[in-house]
C-alpha positions as CSV (number, residue, x, y, z in Angstrom):
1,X,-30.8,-2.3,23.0
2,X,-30.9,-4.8,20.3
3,X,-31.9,-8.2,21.6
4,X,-29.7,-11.6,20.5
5,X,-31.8,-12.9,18.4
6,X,-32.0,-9.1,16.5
7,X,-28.5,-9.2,16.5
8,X,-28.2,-12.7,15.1
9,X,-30.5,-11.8,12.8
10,X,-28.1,-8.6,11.8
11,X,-25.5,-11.3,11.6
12,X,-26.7,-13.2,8.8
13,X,-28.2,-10.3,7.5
14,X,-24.3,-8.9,6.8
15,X,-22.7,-12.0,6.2
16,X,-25.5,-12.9,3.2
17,X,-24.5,-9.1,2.0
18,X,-20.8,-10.4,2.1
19,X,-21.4,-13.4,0.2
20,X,-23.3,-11.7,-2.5
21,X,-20.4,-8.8,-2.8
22,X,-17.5,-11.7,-2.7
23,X,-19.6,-13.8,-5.5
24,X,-20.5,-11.1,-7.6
25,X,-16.9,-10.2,-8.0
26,X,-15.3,-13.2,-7.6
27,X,-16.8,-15.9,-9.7
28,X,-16.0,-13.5,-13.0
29,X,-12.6,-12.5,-11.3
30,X,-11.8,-16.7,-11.0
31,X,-12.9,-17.4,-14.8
32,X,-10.5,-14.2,-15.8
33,X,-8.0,-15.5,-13.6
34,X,-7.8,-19.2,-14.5
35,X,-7.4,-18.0,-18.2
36,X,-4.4,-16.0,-17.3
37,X,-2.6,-19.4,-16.3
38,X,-4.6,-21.4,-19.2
39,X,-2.3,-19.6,-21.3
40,X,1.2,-21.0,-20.4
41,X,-1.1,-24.8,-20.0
42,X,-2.1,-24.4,-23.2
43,X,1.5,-23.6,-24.2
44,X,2.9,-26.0,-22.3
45,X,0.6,-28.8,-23.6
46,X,1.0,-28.1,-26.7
47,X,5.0,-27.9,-26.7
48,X,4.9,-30.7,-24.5
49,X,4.2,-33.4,-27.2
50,X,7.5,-31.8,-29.2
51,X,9.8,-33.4,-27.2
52,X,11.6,-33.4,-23.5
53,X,14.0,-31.2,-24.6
54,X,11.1,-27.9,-25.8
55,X,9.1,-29.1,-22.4
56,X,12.4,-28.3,-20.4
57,X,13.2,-25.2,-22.9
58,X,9.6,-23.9,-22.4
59,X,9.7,-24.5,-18.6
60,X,12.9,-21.8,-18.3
61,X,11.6,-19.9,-21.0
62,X,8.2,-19.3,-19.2
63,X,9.7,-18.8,-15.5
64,X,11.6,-15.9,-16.6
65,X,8.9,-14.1,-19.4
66,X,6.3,-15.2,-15.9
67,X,8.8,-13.3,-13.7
68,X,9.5,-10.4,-16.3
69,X,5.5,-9.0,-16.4
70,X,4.5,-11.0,-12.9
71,X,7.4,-8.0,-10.8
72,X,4.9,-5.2,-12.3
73,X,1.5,-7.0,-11.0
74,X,1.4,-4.2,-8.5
75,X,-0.1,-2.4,-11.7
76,X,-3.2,-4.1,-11.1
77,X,-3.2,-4.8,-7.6
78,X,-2.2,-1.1,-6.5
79,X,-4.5,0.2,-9.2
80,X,-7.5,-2.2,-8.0
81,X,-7.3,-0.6,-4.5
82,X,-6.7,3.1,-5.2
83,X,-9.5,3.2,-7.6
84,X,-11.7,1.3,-5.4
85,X,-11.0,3.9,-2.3
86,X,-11.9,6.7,-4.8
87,X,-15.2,4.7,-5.9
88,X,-16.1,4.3,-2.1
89,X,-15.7,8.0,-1.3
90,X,-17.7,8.6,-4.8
91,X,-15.5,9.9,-7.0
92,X,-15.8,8.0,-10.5
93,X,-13.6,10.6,-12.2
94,X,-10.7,10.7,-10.2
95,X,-10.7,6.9,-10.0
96,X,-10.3,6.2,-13.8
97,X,-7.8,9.2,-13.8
98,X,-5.9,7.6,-11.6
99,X,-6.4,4.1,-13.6
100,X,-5.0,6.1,-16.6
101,X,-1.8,7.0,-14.9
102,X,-1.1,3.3,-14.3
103,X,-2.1,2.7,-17.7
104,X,0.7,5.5,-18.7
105,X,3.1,3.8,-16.4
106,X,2.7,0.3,-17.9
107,X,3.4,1.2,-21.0
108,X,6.9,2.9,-20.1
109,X,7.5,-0.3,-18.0
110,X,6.7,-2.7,-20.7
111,X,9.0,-0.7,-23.1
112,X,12.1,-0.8,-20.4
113,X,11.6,-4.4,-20.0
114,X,11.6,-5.3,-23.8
115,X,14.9,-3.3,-24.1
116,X,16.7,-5.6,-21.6
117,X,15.1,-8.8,-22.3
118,X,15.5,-9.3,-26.0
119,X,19.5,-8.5,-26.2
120,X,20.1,-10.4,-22.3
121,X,17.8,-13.9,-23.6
122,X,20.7,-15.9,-24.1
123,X,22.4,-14.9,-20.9
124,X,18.8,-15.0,-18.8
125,X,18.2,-18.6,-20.0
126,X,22.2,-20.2,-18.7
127,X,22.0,-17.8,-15.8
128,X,18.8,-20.7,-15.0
129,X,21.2,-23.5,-15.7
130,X,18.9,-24.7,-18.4
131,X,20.7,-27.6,-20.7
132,X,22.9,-27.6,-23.8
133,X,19.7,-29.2,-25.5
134,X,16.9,-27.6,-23.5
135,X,19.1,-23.5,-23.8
136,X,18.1,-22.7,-27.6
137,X,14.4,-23.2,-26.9
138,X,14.3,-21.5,-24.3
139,X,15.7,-18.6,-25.9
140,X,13.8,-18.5,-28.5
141,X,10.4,-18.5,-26.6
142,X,11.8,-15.8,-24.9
143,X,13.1,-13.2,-27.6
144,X,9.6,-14.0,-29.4
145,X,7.4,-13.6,-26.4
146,X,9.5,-10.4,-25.0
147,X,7.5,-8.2,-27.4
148,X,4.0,-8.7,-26.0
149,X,5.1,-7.7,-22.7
150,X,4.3,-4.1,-22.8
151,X,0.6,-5.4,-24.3
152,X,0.5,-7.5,-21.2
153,X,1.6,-4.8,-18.8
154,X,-1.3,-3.0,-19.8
155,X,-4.0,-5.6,-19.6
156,X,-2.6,-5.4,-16.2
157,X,-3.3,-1.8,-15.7
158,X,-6.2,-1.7,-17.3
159,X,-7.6,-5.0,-15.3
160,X,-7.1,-2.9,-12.1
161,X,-9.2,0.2,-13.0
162,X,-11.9,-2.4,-14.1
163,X,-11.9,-4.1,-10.8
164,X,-11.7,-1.3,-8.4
165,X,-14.8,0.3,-10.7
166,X,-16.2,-3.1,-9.1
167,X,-16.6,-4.5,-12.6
168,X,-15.1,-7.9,-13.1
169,X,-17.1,-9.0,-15.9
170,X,-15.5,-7.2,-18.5
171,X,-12.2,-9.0,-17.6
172,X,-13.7,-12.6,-17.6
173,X,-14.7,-12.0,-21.5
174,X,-11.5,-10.6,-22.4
175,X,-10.0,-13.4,-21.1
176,X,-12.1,-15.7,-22.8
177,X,-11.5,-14.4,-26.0
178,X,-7.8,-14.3,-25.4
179,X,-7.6,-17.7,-24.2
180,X,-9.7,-19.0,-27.5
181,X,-7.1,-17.0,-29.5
182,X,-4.1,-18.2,-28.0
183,X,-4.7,-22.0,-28.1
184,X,-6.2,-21.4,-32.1
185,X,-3.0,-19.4,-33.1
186,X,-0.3,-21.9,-31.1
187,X,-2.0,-25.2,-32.8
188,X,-2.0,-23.5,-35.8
189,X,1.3,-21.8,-35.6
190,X,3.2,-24.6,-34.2
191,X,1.8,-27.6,-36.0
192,X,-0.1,-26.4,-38.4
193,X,2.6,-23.6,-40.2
194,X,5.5,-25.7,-38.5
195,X,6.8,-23.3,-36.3
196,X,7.7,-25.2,-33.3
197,X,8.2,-23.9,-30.2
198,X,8.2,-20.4,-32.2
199,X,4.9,-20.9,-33.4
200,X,3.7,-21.0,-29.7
201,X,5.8,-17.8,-28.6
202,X,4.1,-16.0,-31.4
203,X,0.2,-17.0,-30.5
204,X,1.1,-15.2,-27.1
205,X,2.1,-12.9,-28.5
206,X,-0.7,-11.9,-31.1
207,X,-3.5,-13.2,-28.6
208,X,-2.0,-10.4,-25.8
209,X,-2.0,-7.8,-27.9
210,X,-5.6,-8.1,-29.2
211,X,-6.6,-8.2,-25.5
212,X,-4.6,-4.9,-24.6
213,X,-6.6,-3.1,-27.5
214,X,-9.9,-4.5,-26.0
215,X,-9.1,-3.1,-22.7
216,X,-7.7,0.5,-23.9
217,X,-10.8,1.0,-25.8
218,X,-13.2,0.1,-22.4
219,X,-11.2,2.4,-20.3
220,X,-11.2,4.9,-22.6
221,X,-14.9,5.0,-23.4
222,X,-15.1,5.5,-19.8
223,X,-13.0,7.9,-19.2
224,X,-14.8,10.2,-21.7
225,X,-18.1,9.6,-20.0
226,X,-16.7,10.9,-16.7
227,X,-14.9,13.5,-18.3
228,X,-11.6,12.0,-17.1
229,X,-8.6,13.6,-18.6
230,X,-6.5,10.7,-21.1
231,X,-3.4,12.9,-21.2
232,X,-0.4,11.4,-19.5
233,X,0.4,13.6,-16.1
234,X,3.6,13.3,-15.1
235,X,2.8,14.0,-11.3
236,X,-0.1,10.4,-11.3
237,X,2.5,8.7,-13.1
238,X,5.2,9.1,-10.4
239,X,2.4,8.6,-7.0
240,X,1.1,5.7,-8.6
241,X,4.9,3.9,-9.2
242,X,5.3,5.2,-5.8
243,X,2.4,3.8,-4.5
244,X,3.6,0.5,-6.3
245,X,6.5,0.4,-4.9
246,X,6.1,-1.4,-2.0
247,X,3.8,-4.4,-3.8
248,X,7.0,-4.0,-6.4
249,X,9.7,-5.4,-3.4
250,X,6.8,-7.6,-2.4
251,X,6.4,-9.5,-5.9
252,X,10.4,-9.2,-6.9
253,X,10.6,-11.6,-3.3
254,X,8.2,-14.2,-4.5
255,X,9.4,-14.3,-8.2
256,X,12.3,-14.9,-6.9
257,X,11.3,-17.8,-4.9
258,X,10.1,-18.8,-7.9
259,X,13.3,-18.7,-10.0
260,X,15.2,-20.3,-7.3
261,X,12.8,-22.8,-7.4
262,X,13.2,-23.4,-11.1
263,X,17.0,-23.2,-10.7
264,X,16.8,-25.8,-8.0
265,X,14.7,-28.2,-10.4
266,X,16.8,-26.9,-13.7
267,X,20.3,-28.6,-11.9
268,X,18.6,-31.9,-11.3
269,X,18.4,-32.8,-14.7
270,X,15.7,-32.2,-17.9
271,X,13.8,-34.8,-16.2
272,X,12.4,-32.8,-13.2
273,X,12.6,-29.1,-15.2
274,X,9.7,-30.5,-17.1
275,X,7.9,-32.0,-14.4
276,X,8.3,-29.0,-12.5
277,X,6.8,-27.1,-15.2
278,X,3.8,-29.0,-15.0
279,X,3.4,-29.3,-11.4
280,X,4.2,-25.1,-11.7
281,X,1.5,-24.8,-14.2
282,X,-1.3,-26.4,-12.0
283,X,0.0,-24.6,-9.0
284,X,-0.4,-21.3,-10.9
285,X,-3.6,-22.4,-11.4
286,X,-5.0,-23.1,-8.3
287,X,-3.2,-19.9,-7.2
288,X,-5.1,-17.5,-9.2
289,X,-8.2,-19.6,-8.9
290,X,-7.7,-19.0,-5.3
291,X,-6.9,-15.1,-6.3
292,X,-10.5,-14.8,-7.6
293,X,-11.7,-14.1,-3.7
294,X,-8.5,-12.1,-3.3
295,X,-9.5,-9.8,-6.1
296,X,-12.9,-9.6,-4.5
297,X,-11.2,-8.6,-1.3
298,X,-9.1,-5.9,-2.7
299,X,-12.3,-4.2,-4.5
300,X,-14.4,-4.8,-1.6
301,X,-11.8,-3.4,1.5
302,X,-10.5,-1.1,-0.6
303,X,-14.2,0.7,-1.2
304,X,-15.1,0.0,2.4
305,X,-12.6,1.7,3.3
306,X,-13.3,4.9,0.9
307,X,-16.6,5.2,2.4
308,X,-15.0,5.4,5.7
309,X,-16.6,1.8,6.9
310,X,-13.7,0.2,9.0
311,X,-16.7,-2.3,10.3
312,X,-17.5,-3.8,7.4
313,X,-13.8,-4.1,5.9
314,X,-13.4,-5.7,9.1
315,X,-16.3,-8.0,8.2
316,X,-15.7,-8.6,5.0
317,X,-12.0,-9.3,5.7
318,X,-13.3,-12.6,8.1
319,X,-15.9,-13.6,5.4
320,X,-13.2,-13.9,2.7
321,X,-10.6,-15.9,4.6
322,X,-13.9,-18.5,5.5
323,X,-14.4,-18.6,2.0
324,X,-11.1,-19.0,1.1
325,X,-10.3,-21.8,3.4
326,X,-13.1,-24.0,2.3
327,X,-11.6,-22.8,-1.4
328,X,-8.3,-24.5,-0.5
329,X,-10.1,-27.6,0.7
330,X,-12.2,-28.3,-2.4
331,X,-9.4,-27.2,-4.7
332,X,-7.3,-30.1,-2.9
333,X,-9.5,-32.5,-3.0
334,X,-9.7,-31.8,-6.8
335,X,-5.9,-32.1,-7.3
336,X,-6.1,-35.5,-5.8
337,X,-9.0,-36.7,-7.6
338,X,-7.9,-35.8,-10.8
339,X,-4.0,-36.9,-10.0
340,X,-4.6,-39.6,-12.7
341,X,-5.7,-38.0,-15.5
342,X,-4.0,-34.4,-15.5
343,X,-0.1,-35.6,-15.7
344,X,-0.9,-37.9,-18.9
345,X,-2.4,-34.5,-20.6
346,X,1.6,-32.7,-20.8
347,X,3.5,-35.4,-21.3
348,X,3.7,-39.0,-22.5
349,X,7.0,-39.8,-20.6
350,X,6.3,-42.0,-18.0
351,X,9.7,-40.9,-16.2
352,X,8.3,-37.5,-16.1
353,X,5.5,-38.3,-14.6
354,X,6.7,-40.4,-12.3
355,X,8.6,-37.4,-11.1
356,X,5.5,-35.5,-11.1
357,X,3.0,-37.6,-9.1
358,X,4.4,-37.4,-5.7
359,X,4.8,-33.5,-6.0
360,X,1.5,-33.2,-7.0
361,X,0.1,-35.0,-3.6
362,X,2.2,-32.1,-1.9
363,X,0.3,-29.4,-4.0
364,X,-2.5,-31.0,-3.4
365,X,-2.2,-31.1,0.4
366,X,-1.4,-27.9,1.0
367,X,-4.1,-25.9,-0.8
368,X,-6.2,-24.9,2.3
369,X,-2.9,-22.9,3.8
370,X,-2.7,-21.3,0.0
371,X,-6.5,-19.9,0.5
372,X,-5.5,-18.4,3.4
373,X,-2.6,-16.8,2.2
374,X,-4.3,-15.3,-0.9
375,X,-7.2,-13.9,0.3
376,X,-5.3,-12.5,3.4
377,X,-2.8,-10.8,0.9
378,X,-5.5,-9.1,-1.3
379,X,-7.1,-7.7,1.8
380,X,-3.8,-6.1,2.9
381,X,-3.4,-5.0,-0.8
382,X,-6.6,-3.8,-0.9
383,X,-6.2,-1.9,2.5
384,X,-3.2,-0.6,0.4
385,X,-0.9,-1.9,3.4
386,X,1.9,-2.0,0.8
387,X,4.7,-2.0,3.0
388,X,4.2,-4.6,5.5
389,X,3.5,-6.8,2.5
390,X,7.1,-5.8,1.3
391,X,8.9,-7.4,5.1
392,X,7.0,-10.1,5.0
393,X,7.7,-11.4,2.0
394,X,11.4,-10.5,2.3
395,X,10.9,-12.5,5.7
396,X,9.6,-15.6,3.3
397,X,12.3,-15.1,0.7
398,X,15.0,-15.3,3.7
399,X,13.2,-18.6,5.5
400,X,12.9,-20.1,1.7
401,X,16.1,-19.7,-0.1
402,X,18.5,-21.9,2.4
403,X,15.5,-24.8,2.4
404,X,15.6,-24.9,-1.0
405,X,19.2,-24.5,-2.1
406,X,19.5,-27.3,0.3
407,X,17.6,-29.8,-1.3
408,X,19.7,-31.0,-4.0
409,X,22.5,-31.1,-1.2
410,X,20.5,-33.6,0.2
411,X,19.4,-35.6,-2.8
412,X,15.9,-34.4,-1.9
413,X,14.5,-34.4,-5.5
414,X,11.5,-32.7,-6.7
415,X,9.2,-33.8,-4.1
416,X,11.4,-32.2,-1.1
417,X,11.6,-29.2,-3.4
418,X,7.5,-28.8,-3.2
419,X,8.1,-29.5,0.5
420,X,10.0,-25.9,0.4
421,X,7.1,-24.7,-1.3
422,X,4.4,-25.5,1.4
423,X,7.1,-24.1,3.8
424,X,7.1,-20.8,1.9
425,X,3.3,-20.5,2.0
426,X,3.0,-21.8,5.7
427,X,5.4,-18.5,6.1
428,X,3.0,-15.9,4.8
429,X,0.2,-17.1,5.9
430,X,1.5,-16.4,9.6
431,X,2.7,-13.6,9.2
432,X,-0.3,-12.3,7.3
433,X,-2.7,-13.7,9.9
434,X,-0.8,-11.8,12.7
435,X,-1.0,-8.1,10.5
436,X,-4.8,-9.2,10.2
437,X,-5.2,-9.4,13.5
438,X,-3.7,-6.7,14.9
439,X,-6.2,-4.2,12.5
440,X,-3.4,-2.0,11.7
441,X,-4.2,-2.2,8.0
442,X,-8.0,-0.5,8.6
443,X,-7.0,3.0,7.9
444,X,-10.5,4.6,6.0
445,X,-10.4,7.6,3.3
446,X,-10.5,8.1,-0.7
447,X,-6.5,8.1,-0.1
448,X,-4.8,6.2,2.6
C-alpha cells in the first residue's frame, strides 16, 4: 500500500500536471479572449468621445449585435468539447470532421441571422427603449455591423475545433491581429474618413472577416493532413445543432438577462445607458478573462473524459475552480485599484461617471463568485452536460427578471441594477456547485 507521504507526494505530483495543462491552455485562451471584448472597448472608446448621444446609441446597438452572435456561442463551446472527447479517445480525424460540421452550421446560422437583423434594426433598437436622439445610432451600428456576423459565427466554430485539438495558440494571434485591425480601421474610419459612428461599425466589420479567413485556412490545412472530409454532411450538421441545443436555451437565458438589463438602464435615461455600457464593457472583460480557465476546463474534461479518465476530470475539475477563485480575487482587486483611471478613458462627462463609479465597486466585489461560476460552467460544458446547463440558467433568468424589472420601481438606479447582477451570478454558481458535486456530469467516452 502506498504510504502518506507517497501519496502526498502523488498529490502534488497531479496537481503540478494540472497547473501546467490549465496554463498551457489558458494563458493563450485569456489573451484570445480579452481581445474578443477589446473590440466593443475599443469601439466604445472611440465613439465615446462623439458625444452622449452615439455612447448611448452604441450601448443598444452593441447589446443586441452582442446578443445576435453571443445565442450561437454553443458553436464553440459544443464544438470545444466534442472534439476534445474525440482527441482523448485518439481520433484526430473524426475530431476536425466533426469541427467542420460546426463550421458548415455557422455559416447557415450567420446567414439566417443577417436576413432578420438588417430589415428588423429599426424595430430591435425601440423594442430596447433607446432615445429619440440615441435610436438613429444605434441603428446604424447595427445594419453596418449585421454583415460580419456570419464571419463571426465562424471564428466561433472554428475557435472550438482549435481548442478541443488542445491548441489555443493559434487563437491568441488571430485575435491579436484582429484586435490591431479593428482599433486601426475604426480611428481611421471614424475620424480619420469622417464616418462617425459608421466608420466604427465598418472596422468590425472588415477586421472579422479577415479573422474568419485566417481561421478557415488553419482548419482546412488540417483537415487535409488528417484526411478529414471538407464536404458539408448533412447528417454532422443536424447532431452537432442538436448537440447545441441545449447550450443554445442555456445562452438565449443569459442574453436575455442581459437585454433586460440594458432595457432596465435604457428607461432611466441616456445618462445611465452610457454608463452601463461602460461598466458592461469591463464586466465582459473580466468575464472572458475569467473564461480563459473555463476554456481550459472544457479542453481538459472533455479529453479526460475521451480517454475514459473520470479521476482526473474529477481532479482537474477541483484544480480549476481553486484557480478560478483566486482569479476572481485578483481580478477585483484590479477593478478597485484602477477605479480612477478606467472611467475617465470612455467618457469625459463627469455625470456619467458619477453614475458609473458606484457600479463599478459592485463589479468589482463580486468577481471571486464570477470565477466560480465560469470555470464551473466550462467544466459542465466540457463534460458536455448541456442540459442541466439549460434549467439552470432558466432557473437564473426566472430569479433575475422580477429583481431587475423592479429596480426602476424603486428608484434603485444603476447601482441597485448591478446589485441584480451579482444576484444572478450568486444564482449559478449554486446551482452549478451542487451539479458539481453530485458527479453526475463524469460520464467517459469519445461520445457522451
Amino acid at each position: 500500500m502506498m504510504s502518506m507521504t507517497q501519496a502526498s507526494a502523488a498529490t502534488r505530483a497531479a496537481r503540478r500536471q494540472h497547473d501546467r495543462e490549465i496554463v498551457t491552455l489558458a494563458v493563450p485562451a485569456f489573451g484570445a479572449l480579452v481581445a474578443e471584448p477589446l473590440f466593443l472597448l475599443a469601439d466604445t472608446a472611440i465613439v465615446g468621445h462623439l458625444g452622449t448621444a452615439q455612447l448611448a446609441g452604441l450601448g443598444v446597438a452593441s447589446a443586441l449585435l452582442t446578443t445576435a452572435v453571443s445565442i450561437f456561442v454553443f458553436l464553440a463551446y459544443a464544438t470545444t468539447a466534442g472534439v476534445a472527447r474525440r482527441v482523448g479517445a485518439g481520433d484526430p480525424r473524426a475530431a476536425i470532421r466533426q469541427g467542420m460540421d460546426g463550421i458548415w452550421l455557422a455559416l447557415l446560422l450567420g446567414a439566417a441571422v443577417v436576413v432578420v437583423v438588417l430589415p428588423g434594426a429599426p424595430a430591435l433598437v425601440n423594442l430596447f427603449g433607446a432615445s429619440d436622439t440615441a435610436a438613429p445610432f444605434a441603428t446604424t451600428y447595427l445594419r453596418i455591423s449585421a454583415l460580419g456576423i456570419p464571419a463571426m459565427l465562424v471564428v466561433l466554430a472554428a475557435t472550438g475545433v482549435l481548442r478541443g485539438l488542445q491548441d489555443t495558440k493559434t487563437p491568441l494571434y488571430v485575435a491579436i491581429a484582429g484586435f490591431v485591425a479593428n482599433a486601426a480601421l475604426n480611428v481611421g474610419l471614424v475620424y480619420g474618413a469622417g464616418l462617425g459612428i459608421a466608420g466604427s461599425a465598418w472596422g468590425t466589420v472588415i477586421a472579422q472577416c479577415g479573422m474568419a479567413a485566417v481561421y478557415l485556412w488553419v482548419v482546412v490545412r488540417g483537415a487535409r493532413r488528417h484526411g478529414a472530409s471538407l464536404r458539408p454532411d448533412v447528417a454532422g450538421i443536424r447532431a452537432s445543432a442538436q448537440a447545441g441545443a441545449p447550450l443554445l436555451v442555456r445562452t438565449l437565458s443569459l442574453r436575455a438577462i442581459l437585454m433586460i438589463a440594458t432595457g432596465v438602464a435604457a428607461r432611466l435615461g441616456d445618462t445611465d445607458i452610457a454608463a452601463h455600457q461602460i461598466i458592461l464593457s469591463l464586466w465582459s472583460l473580466l468575464a472572458f478573462a475569467l473564461d480563459a480557465i473555463a476554456i481550459a476546463g472544457q479542453a481538459i474534461i472533455g479529453r479526460y473524459l475521451g480517454a475514459g479518465d473520470a479521476q482526473g476530470a474529477r481532479e482537474a475539475c477541483r484544480r480549476m475552480v481553486q484557480w478560478g477563485t483566486a482569479t476572481g480575487v485578483v481580478l477585483g482587486l484590479l477593478v478597485l485599484i484602477s477605479r480612477p483611471v478606467f472611467i475617465p478613458l470612455f467618457t469625459g462627462d463627469p455625470v456619467v461617471q458619477d453614475a458609473a463609479l458606484p457600479a463599478l465597486m459592485v463589479v468589482a466585489l463580486s468577481q471571486p463568485i464570477s470565477g466560480i461560476v465560469f470555470v464551473l460552467d466550462g467544466v459542465l460544458m466540457g463534460a458536455g452536460d448541456g442540459p442541466y446547463l439549460a434549467w439552470a440558467m432558466l432557473l437564473t433568468l426566472a430569479i433575475f427578471t422580477p429583481a431587475a424589472l423592479l429596480v426602476p420601481a424603486f428608484d434603485g438606479g444603476l447601482t441597485a441594477l448591478w446589485g441584480a447582477m451579482t444576484l444572478m451570478m450568486t444564482m449559478r454558481m449554486l446551482t452549478l456547485w451542487l451539479r458539481s458535486r453530485s458527479g453526475r456530469w463524469v460520464v467517459t467516452g469519445a461520445t457522451r
